[in-house]
C-alpha positions as a LaTeX table, in Angstrom:
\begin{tabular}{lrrr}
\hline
Residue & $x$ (\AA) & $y$ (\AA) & $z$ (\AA) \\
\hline
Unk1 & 140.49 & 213.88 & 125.32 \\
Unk2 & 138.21 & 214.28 & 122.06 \\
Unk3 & 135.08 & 213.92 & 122.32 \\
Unk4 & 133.00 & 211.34 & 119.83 \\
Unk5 & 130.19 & 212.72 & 117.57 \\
Unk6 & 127.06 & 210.08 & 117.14 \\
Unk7 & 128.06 & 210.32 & 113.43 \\
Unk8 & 131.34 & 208.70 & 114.54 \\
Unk9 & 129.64 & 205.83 & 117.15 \\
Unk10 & 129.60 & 202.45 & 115.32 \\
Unk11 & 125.39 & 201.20 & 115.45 \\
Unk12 & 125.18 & 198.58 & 118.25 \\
Unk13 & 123.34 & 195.30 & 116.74 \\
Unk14 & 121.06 & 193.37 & 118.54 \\
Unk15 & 123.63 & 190.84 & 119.86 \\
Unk16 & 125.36 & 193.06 & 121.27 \\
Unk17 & 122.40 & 194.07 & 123.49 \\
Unk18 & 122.11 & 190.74 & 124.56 \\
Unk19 & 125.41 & 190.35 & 125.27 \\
Unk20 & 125.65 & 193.19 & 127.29 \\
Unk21 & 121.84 & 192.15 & 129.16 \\
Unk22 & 123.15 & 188.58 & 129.70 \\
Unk23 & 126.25 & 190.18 & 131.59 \\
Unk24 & 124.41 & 192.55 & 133.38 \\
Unk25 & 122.01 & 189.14 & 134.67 \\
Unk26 & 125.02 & 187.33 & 135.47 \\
Unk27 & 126.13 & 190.62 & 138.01 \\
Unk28 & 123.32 & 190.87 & 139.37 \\
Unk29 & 122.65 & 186.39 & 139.88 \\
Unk30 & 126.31 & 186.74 & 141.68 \\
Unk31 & 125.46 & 189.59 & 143.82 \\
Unk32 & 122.39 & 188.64 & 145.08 \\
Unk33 & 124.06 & 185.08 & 146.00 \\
Unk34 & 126.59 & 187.07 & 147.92 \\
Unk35 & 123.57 & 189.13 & 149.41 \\
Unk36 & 122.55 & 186.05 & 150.92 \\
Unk37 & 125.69 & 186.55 & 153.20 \\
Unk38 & 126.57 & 189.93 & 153.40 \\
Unk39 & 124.52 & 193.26 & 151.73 \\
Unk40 & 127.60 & 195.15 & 151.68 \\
Unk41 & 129.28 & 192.75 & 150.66 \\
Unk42 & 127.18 & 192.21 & 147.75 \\
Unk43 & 127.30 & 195.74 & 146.62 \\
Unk44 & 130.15 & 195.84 & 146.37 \\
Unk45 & 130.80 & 192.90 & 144.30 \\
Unk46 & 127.70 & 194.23 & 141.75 \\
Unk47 & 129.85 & 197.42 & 141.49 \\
Unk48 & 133.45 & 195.96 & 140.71 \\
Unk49 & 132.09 & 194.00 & 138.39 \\
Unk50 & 130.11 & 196.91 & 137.16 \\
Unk51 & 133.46 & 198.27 & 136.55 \\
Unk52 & 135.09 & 195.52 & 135.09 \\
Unk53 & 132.39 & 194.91 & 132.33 \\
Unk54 & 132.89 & 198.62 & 131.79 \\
Unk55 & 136.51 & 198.01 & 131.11 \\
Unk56 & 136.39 & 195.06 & 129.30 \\
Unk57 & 133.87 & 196.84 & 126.71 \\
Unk58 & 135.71 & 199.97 & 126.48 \\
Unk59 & 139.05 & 197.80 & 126.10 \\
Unk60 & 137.18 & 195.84 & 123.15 \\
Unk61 & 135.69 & 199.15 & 121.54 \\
Unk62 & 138.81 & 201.04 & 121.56 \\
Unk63 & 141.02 & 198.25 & 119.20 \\
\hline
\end{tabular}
């Protein structure tokens, strides 16, 4: 596994901070109406999809 040096890290814009804070918002909006159910529930929902925005930006960055 090498390691990336910040000279090699493309700069993120500002839509792409967006991006990423809208997604985080949606999470978050989805696991507080399954809080309204169950808490456990709701965590884990927040943290699988946690995990799948994780993958699907290091699945974009990688190509």
């Amino acid at each position: 596994m090498s390691m990336k040096r910040s000279d090699d890290l493309r700069p993120v814009g500002l839509t792409s901070i967006l991006d990423l804070i809208g997604s985080l918002l949606v999470i978050t909006a989805i696991a507080l109406a399954v809080a309204m159910y169950t808490l456990p529930g709701a965590l884990a929902t927040g943290g699988v999809l946690l995990l799948v925005l994780s993958w699907l930006i290091d699945r974009r960055t990688r190509t």
